[in-house]
Steps between C-alpha positions, in 0.01 A plus 500: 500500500224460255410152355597358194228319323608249154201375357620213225234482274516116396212512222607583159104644384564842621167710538288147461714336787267475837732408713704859442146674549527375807819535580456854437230574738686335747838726413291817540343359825836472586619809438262696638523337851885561449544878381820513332532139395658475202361208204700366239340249233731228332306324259739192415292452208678778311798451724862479315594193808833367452469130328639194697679358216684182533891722469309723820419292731848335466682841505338516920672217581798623354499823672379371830827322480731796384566388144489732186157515309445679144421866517145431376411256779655684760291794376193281510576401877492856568202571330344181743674706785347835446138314438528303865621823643179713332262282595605469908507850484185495594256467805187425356440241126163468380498246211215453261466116401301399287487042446653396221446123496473461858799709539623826439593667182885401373591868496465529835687137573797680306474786725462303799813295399668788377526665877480164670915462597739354684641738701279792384167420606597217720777346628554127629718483838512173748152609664296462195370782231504857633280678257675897410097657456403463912332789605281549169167447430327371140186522409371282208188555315413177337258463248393188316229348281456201790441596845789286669468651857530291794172251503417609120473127292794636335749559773712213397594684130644813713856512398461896493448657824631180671801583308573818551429504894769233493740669324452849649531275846843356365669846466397641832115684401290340714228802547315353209134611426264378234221641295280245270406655205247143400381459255622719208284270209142443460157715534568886502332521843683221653829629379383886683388346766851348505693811438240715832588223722875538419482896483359439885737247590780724415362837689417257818894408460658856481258604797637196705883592370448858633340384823799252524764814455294716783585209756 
């Protein structure tokens, strides 16, 4: 069966966003180690994600416990349904982050929330949190203006990778790799020399990913 590749592009600049240059590379590194692998891009930028209004959140309780819902929120939880289903469909996620803030970009957060779910991506029992994505692996390329990498001065401000590594963790993707894309601001030839060390960061990843799947 071949492998099914999402890459959820998490930077709204399009053509000027590193992180999907990257992110790219990677994908075709990817591919070409897998033949066959097919690559789907979601960019939740320019996503239609279903809104977590107040009258939606309140309609999961409601269902959860068997009472009737309007048509329209009901239709919403599907909609949530069909997105948790999409995305654990499938083996392989490579996200580009870019820091917002120390964090990540809020279009992303809504997608994250979006899929995160009782019962659809997780599901609570009297052994703790059994997370419904085990077996996957993710892949985040993370760009940033500040190099926040373990040891960097600012490694305190990372609420971006940190972030994500914990909530991929909490529903079941623990495979996790990272690619720094730092730093994406100041003097063109620091900002290249930023982009070539990620480029080779992410071509020594896909050659230890298909030495890993020779094993």
């Amino acid at each position: 069966m071949s492998q099914r590749i999402l890459h959820v592009i998490g930077s709204p600049r399009g053509d000027r966003s590193r992180s999907v240059k990257v992110a790219e590379r990677l994908i075709a590194g990817l591919v070409a180690a897998n033949p066959g692998a097919a690559v789907e891009a979601l960019n939740v930028c320019q996503a239609d994600l279903p809104a977590l209004t107040g009258p939606v959140i309140e309609g999961r309780y409601a269902l959860i416990e068997g009472r009737e819902v309007a048509d329209a929120v009901r239709a919403e939880w599907e909609r949530i349904g069909a997105a948790v289903a999409h995305f654990l469909s499938f083996d392989t996620v490579v996200f580009s982050v870019p820091m917002w803030n120390f964090g990540i970009p809020w279009q992303l957060k809504q997608y994250i929330d979006t899929i995160t779910q009782p019962g659809m991506a997780f599901r609570v029992s009297e052994t703790g949190v059994e997370g419904l994505g085990a077996g996957k692996r993710a892949i985040l390329v993370a760009s940033g203006a500040l190099d926040i990498r373990p040891g960097a001065p600012g490694a305190e401000l990372d609420h971006q990778v940190r972030f994500m590594q914990a909530w991929l963790g909490f529903i079941g993707i623990i495979d996790v790799h990272v690619v720094h894309l730092r730093p994406t601001y100041g003097p063109p030839e620091v900002v290249e020399a930023a982009m070539d060390e990620a480029y080779a960061s992410a071509e020594a990843l896909v050659a230890d990913l298909s030495r890993a799947s020779r094993v």
